[in-house]
C-alpha positions as CSV (number, residue, x, y, z in Angstrom):
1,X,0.0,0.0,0.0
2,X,3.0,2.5,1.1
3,X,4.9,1.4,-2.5
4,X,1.2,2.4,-4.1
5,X,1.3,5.5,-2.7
6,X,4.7,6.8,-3.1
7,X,4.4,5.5,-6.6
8,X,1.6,7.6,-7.1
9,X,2.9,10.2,-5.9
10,X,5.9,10.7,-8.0
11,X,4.2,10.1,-10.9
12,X,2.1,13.1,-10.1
13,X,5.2,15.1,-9.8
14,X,6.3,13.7,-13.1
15,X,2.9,14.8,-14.8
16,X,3.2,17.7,-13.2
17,X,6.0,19.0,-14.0
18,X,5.2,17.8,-17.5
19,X,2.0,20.0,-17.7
20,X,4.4,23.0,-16.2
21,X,6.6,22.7,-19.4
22,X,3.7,22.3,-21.9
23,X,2.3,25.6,-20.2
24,X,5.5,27.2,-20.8
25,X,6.1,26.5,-24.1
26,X,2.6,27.2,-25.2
27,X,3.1,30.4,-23.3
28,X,6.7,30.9,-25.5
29,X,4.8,30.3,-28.6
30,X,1.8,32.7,-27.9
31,X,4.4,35.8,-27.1
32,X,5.9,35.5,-30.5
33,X,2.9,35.0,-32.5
34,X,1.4,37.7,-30.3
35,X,3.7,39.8,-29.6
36,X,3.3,42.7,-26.9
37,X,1.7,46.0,-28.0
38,X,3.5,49.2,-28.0
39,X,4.0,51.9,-25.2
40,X,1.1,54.2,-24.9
41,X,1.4,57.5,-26.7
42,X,0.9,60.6,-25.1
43,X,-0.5,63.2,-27.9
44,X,-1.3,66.9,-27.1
45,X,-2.7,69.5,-29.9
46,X,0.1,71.2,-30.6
47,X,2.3,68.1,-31.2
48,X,-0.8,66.5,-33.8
49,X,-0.4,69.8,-36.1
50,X,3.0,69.5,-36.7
51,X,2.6,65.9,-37.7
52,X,-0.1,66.4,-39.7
53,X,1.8,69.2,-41.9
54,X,5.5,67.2,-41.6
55,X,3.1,64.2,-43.1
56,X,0.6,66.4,-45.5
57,X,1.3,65.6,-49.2
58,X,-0.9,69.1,-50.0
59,X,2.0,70.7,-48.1
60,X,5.1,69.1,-49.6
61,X,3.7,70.0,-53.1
62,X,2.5,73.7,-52.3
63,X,6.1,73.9,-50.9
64,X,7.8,72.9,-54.2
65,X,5.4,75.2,-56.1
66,X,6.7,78.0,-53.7
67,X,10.5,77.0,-54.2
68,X,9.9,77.5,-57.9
69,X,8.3,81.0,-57.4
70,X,11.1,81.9,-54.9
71,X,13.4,81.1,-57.4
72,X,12.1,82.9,-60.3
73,X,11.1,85.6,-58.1
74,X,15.2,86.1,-56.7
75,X,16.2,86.2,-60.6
76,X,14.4,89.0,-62.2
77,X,17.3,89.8,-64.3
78,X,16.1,86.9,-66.6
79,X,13.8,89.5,-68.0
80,X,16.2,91.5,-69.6
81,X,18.8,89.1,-70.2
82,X,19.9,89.4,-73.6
83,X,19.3,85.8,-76.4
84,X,22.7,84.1,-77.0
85,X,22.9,81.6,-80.0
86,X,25.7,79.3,-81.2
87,X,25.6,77.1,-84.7
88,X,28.1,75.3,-86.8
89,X,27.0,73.9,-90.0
90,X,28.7,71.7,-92.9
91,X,27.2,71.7,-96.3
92,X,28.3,68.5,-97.7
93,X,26.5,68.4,-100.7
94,X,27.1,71.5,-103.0
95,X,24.4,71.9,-105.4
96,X,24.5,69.8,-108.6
97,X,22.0,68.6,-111.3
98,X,20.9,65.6,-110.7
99,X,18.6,64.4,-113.9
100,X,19.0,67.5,-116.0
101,X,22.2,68.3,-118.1
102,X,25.1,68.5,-117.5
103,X,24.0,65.6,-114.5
104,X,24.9,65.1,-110.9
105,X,28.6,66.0,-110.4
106,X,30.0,66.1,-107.1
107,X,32.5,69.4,-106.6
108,X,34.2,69.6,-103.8
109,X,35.5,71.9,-104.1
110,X,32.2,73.6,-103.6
111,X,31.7,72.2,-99.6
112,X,31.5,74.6,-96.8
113,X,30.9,74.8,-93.4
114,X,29.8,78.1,-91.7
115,X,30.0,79.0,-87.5
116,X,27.8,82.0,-86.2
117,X,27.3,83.4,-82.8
118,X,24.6,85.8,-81.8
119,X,23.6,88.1,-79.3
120,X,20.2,89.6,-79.5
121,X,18.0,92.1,-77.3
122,X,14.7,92.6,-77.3
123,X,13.1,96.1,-75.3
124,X,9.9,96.9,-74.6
125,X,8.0,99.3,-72.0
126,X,6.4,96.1,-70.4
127,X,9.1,94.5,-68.4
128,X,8.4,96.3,-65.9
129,X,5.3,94.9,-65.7
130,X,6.6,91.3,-66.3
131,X,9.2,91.9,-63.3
132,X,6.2,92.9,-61.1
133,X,4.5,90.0,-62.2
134,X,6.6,88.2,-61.0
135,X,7.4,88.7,-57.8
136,X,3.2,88.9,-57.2
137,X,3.2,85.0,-58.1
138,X,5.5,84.3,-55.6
139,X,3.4,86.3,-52.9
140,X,0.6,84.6,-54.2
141,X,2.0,80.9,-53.5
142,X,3.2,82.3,-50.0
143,X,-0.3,83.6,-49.3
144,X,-1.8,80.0,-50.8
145,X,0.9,77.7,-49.0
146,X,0.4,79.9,-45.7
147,X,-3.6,79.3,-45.9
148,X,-3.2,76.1,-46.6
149,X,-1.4,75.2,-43.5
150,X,-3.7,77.4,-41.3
151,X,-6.5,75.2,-43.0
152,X,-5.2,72.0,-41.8
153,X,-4.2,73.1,-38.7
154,X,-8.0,74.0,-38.2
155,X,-9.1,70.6,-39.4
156,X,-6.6,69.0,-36.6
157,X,-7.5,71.1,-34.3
158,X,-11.7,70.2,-35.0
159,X,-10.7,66.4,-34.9
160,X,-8.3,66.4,-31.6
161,X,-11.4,67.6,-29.7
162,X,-13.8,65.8,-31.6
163,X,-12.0,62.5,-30.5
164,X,-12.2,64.4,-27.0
165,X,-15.6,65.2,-27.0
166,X,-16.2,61.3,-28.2
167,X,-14.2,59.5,-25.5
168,X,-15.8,61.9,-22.4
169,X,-18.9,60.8,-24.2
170,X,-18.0,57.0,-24.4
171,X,-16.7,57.7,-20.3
172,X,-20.4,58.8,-19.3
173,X,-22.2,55.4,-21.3
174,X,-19.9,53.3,-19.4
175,X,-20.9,54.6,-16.4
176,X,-24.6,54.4,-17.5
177,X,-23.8,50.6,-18.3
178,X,-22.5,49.8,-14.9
179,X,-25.3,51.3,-13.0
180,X,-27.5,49.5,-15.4
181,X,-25.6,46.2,-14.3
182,X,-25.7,46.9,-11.0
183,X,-29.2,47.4,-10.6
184,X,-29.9,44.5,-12.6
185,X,-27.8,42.2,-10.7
186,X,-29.6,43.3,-7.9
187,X,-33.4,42.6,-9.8
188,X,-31.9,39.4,-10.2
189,X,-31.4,38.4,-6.6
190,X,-34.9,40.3,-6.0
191,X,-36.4,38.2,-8.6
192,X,-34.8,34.9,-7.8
193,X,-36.6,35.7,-4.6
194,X,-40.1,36.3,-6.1
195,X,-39.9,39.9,-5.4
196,X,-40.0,41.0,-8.6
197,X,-42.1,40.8,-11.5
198,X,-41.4,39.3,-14.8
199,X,-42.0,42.6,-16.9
200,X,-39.5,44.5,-14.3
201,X,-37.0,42.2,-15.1
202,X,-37.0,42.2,-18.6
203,X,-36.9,45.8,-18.5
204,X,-33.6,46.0,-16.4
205,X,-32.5,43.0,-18.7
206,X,-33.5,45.4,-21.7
207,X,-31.0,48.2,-20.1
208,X,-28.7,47.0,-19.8
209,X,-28.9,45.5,-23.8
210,X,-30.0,49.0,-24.3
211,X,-26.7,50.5,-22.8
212,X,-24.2,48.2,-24.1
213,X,-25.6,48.8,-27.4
214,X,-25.4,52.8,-27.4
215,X,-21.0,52.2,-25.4
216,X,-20.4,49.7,-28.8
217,X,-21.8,52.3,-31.3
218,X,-20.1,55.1,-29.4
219,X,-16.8,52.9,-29.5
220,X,-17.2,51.7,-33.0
221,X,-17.6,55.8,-34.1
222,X,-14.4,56.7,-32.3
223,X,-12.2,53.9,-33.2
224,X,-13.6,55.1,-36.9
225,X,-12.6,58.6,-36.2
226,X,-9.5,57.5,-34.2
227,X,-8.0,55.6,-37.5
228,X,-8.4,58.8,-39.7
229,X,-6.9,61.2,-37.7
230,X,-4.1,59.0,-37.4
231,X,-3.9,58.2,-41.1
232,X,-3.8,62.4,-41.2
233,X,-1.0,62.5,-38.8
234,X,0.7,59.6,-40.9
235,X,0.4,57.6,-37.4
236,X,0.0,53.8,-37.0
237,X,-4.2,53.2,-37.1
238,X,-3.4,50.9,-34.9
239,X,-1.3,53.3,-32.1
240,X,-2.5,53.2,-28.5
241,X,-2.9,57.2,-28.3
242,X,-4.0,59.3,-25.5
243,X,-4.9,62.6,-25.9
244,X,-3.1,65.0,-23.1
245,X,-5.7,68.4,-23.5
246,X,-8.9,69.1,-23.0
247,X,-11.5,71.8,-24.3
248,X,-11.7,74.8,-22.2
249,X,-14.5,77.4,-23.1
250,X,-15.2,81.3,-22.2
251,X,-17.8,83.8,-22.7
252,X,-16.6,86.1,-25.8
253,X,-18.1,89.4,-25.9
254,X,-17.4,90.2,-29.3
255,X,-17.7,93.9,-31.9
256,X,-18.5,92.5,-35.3
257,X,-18.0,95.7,-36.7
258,X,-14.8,96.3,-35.3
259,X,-13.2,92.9,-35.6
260,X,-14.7,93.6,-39.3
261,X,-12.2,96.9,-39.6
262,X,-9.8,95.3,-38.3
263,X,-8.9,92.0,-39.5
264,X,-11.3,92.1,-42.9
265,X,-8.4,93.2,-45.1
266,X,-5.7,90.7,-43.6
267,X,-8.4,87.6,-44.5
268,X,-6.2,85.2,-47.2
269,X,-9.4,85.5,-49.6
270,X,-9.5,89.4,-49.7
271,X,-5.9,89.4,-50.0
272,X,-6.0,86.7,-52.8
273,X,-9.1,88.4,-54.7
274,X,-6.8,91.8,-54.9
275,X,-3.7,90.2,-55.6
276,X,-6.0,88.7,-58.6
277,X,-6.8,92.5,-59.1
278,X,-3.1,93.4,-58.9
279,X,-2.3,90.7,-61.4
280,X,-5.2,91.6,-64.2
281,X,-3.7,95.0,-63.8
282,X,-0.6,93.7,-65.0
283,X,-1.6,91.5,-67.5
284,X,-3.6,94.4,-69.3
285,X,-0.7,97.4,-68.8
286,X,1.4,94.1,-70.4
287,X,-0.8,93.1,-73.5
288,X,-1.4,97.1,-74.1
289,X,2.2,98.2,-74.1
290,X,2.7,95.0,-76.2
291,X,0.5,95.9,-78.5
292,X,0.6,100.5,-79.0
293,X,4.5,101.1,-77.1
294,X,7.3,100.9,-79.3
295,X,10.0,97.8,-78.8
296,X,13.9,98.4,-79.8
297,X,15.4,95.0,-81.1
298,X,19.1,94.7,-80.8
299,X,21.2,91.9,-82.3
300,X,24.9,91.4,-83.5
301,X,26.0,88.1,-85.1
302,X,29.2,87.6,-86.1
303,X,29.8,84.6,-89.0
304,X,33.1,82.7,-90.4
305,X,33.4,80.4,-93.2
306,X,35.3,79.2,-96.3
307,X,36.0,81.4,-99.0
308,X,35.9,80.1,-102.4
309,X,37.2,76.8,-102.9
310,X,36.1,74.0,-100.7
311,X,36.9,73.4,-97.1
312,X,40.8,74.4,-97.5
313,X,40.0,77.6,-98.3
314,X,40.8,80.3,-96.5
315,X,38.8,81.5,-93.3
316,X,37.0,84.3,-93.9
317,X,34.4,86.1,-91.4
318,X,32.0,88.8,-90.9
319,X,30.1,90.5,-87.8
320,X,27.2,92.9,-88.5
321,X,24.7,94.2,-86.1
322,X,21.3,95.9,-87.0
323,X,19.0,98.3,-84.4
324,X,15.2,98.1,-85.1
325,X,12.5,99.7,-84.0
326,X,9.1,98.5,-84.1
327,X,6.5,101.0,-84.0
328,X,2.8,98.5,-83.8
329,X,-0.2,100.0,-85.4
330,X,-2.7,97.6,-85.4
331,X,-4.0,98.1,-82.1
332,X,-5.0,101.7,-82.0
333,X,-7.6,100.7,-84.9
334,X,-11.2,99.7,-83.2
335,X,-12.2,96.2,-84.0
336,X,-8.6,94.5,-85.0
337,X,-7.8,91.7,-82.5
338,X,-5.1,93.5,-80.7
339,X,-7.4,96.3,-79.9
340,X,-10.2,93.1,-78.9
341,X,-7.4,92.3,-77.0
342,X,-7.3,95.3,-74.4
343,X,-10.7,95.2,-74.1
344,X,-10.8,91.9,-73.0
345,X,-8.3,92.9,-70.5
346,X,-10.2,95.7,-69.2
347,X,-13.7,93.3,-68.7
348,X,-11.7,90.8,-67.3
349,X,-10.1,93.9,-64.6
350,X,-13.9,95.3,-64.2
351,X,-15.1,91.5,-63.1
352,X,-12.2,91.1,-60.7
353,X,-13.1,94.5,-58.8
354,X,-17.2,93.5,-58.7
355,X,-15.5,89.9,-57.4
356,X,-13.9,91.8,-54.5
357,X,-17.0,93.7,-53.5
358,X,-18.8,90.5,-53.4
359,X,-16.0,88.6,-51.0
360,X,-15.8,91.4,-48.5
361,X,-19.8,91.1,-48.5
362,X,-19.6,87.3,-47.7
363,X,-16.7,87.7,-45.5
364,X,-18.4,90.6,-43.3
365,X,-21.8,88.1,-43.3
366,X,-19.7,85.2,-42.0
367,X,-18.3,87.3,-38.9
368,X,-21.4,88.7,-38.1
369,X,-23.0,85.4,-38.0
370,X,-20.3,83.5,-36.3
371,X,-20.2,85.5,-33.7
372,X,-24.3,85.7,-33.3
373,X,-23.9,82.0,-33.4
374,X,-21.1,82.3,-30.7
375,X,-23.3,84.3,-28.4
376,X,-26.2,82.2,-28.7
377,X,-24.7,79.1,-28.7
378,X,-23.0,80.1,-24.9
379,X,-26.6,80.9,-24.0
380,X,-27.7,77.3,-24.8
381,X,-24.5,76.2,-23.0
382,X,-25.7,77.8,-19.7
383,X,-29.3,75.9,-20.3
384,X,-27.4,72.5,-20.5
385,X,-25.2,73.0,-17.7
386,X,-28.7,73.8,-15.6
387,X,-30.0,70.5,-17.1
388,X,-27.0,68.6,-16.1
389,X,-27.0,69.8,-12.4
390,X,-30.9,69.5,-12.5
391,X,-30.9,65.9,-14.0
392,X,-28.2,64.7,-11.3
393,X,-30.4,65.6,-8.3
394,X,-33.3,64.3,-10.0
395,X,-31.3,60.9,-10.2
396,X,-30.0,61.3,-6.4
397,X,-33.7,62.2,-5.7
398,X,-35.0,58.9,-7.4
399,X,-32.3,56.3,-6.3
400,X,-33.4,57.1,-3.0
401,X,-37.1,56.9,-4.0
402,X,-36.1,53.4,-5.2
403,X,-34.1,52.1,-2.6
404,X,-37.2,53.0,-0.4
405,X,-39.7,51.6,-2.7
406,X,-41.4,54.7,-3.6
407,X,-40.7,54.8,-6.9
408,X,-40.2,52.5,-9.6
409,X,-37.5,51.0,-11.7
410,X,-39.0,52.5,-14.6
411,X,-38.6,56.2,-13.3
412,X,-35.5,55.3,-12.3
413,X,-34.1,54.7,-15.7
414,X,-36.1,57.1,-17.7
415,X,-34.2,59.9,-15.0
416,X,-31.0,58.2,-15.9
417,X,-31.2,58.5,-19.6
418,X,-32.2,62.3,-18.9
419,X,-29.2,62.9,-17.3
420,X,-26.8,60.8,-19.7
421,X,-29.2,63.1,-22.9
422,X,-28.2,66.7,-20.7
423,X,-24.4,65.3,-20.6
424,X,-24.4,64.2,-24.2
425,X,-25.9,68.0,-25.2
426,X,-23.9,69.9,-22.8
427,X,-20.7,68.1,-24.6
428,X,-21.8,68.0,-27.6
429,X,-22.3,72.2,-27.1
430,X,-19.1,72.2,-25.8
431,X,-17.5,71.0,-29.3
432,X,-19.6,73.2,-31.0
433,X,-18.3,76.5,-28.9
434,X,-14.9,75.7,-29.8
435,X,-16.2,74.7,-33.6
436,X,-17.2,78.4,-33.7
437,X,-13.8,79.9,-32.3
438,X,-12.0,78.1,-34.8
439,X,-14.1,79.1,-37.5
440,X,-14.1,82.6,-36.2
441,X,-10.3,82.7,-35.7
442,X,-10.1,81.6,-39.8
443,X,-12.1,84.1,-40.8
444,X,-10.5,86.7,-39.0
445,X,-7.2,85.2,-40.0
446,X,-5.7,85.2,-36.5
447,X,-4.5,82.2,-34.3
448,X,-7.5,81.5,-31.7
449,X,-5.7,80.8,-29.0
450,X,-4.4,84.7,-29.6
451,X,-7.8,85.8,-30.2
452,X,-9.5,84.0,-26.8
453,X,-6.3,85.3,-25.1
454,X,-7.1,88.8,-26.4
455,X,-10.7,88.8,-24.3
456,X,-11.2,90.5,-21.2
C-alpha cells in the first residue's frame, strides 16, 4: 500500500512538472505569435499639427510650387537678359544637277561649313510689368501655402477635440452601463426571490442591452474617427494614443464691426481676390504696351566660313549688327484683334473688382454670424449646464425613491437616460463652442488661442 502511494505520488510530480513545461512553451509560442503592444502614446494639440503638416502631401507640393516662385522671383534679371545663340553647319552636298544636263557631279571643291554666334535684345515698356509679375506670383504661392497650412491646422484642431468630446462621451455610457448592471444584478437576486415581477426584469434585462448597445456604437464611431486622424498624422491606425488636453470654453463678448475693420483686409481671400486685381492690372498694362508702345530689337551676329574653294579655303568672317524699331499699329484701330485684346483685359479687370465687392460682403456676413452664433450658442450652453445639475439631483432624488420603494424602476431609468441626454448635449455644445472659435479665428485670419487670449 506505502509502495502504491509513493508511486503515485511521483508520478504526479512527473505529470506535473510535464504540464508546467507544456504551459511554458505554449506560453513561448503565444508571445511570439502575439507579440506585446507598443507603449502608450501621449498626444497633445500642438504636437498632432506638426505631424499632420510634416506628413501632409498638399503641403510638400505647395512647398515645391513655392521653391519654384522663390526662385524665379530672386532672378528678375532673366527679364532683360539678352538671347545668345551658337551654330556650326557643314554643307556636304554643294548643289549639282541631278537628272537634268550636264548631271549630278560632285565638286568639292564647292563644300562649306559656316560658324555664327549671336547676341540679340529685345526692349519693350512692359518689363516692368513682367518683373512685377513676378514677384506677385511668388506672394501669391506664400499667401496660398500659408492658408493652406492654417487650414489643416484647423481641421486638426476640430478632430483632436472631436476625438475628446467622443471619449468623455464614451466615459459617461460606461458609467450608465455599470449602473444599469448593477441594478440588474440586484433585480436578479430580487427576482430569484419572487420579489419581482417578470416585466420588471425584462426591463432592467432590456437596459442593460439597451446601454451596451449605445457604449459599442459610441466605441465603434471613435475607433472610426480614431483611424483617420491617425492616417492624417501619418500615425500607425493601430497606435495606442491618449490625448493630453482638453476643451476649455469662455464667454466672448465680441464687436463684429470692429473685428470687421480690423482684421477684414488681412483675410487670405481678400488678399488673394486683390492680388488677382493686382495681377489683371498687370496683365492688361502688359498686352497694351505689347500691343501700342514701341519695342527696340538689338542683335549682332558675327559669322566665319570658307571662302571660295572648298573646305581648305581660307577662313573668312563677318560681324554685322542691325537696331530696329518697331512701332505697332494695329491696335490703335477699333475692332482689329489686338485692340479686342485690351478690351478683354479691361472686362476681365472690371469682373475682378465686382468679385472683390462680393468677397468682402460674404466675408463681413460670415463674422457677423459667427459670432451671433457664438453668443447664442454660450446661452444654450448655460441651459445645458442647468439640465446637467438639474438631472443629477433628479437621479439622487429617485435612487433614494427606489431604494425606499417609492418609486419604480421604470422612473429610475427614464431619469438616468435624462441625465446621460443633458451630458451628451452639454458636450456636444461644448465642441460646437470651440467649432465656432475656430471658425471665427479663420475668418479673421488670427490664431485662436491669440484671439481667446485677447478677451477680457
Amino acid at each position: 500500500m506505502y509502495n502504491f502511494m509513493m508511486t503515485g505520488f511521483f508520478q504526479g510530480i512527473r505529470f506535473g512538472r510535464r504540464r508546467r513545461y507544456v504551459f511554458t512553451a505554449l506560453l513561448f509560442l503565444f508571445l511570439l505569435v502575439y507579440p506585446a503592444t507598443g507603449e502608450t502614446i501621449t498626444l497633445n494639440l500642438d504636437e498632432a499639427v506638426q505631424r499632420a503638416q510634416n506628413q501632409s502631401i498638399n503641403l510638400k507640393k505647395a512647398a515645391i510650387d513655392l521653391a519654384q516662385a522663390e526662385y524665379s522671383a530672386g532672378r528678375l534679371w532673366s527679364e532683360i537678359f539678352p538671347g545668345f545663340s551658337l551654330s556650326a553647319g557643314l554643307n556636304f552636298l554643294p548643289s549639282t544637277p541631278l537628272v537634268t544636263n550636264p548631271g549630278f557631279s560632285y565638286r568639292t571643291d564647292a563644300l562649306a561649313y559656316t560658324i555664327s554666334v549671336g547676341v540679340s535684345l529685345s526692349l519693350n515698356p512692359s518689363l516692368s510689368s513682367s518683373m512685377k509679375r513676378i514677384e506677385l506670383a511668388y506672394r501669391s504661392q506664400l499667401l496660398s501655402y500659408e492658408n493652406a497650412s492654417r487650414q489643416l491646422e484647423i481641421q486638426v484642431t476640430k478632430n483632436f477635440f472631436s476625438l475628446i468630446t467622443i471619449k468623455a462621451n464614451i466615459a459617461y455610457m460606461e458609467q450608465s452601463l455599470e449602473a444599469a448592471t448593477q441594478k440588474m444584478n440586484s433585480d436578479r437576486i430580487a427576482r430569484q426571490n419572487g420579489l419581482l415581477n417578470e416585466l420588471a426584469w425584462l426591463n432592467s434585462q432590456l437596459s442593460v442591452q439597451t446601454a451596451r448597445y449605445n457604449l459599442g456604437n459610441a466605441q465603434g464611431s471613435y475607433q472610426n474617427a480614431l483611424r483617420e486622424f491617425l492616417a492624417l498624422l501619418g500615425m500607425d491606425a493601430d497606435s495606442d494614443v491618449v490625448f493630453e488636453g482638453s476643451i476649455e470654453i469662455a464667454p466672448m463678448e465680441l464687436d463684429p464691426e470692429k473685428l470687421i475693420l480690423e482684421h477684414l483686409p488681412k483675410r487670405p481671400d481678400i488678399v488673394s481676390q486683390r492680388q488677382t486685381i493686382e495681377r489683371l492690372e498687370l496683365a492688361r498694362d502688359i498686352t497694351t504696351l505689347n500691343a501700342r508702345s514701341p519695342s527696340l530689337n538689338l542683335s549682332t551676329q558675327w559669322r566665319g566660313s570658307p571662302g571660295s574653294g572648298g573646305l581648305s579655303a581660307p577662313f573668312a568672317d563677318n560681324l554685322s549688327g542691325s537696331l530696329t524699331l518697331n512701332i505697332p499699329i494695329d491696335s490703335w484701330i477699333p475692332g482689329t484683334r489686338q485692340n479686342q485684346n485690351i478690351r478683354s483685359a479691361d472686362a476681365d479687370l472690371e469682373k475682378a473688382h465686382l468679385d472683390l465687392q462680393n468677397t468682402e460682403t460674404q466675408a463681413k456676413t460670415q463674422i457677423r454670424l459667427l459670432i451671433s452664433n457664438l453668443h447664442s450658442t454660450w446661452e444654450n450652453l448655460e441651459i445645458a449646464r442647468m439640465r446637467v445639475e438639474i438631472a443629477q439631483a433628479t437621479v439622487a432624488a429617485t435612487e433614494e425613491g427606489f431604494r425606499r420603494g417609492t418609486v419604480e424602476s421604470r422612473d429610475l431609468e427614464d431619469r438616468r437616460n435624462d441625465l446621460s441626454d443633458a451630458r451628451q448635449r452639454l458636450l456636444q455644445g461644448e465642441y460646437t463652442y470651440q467649432s465656432l472659435i475656430l471658425d471665427l479665428s479663420a475668418a479673421l485670419n488670427v490664431d485662436w488661442r491669440t484671439l481667446t487670449r485677447s478677451l477680457p
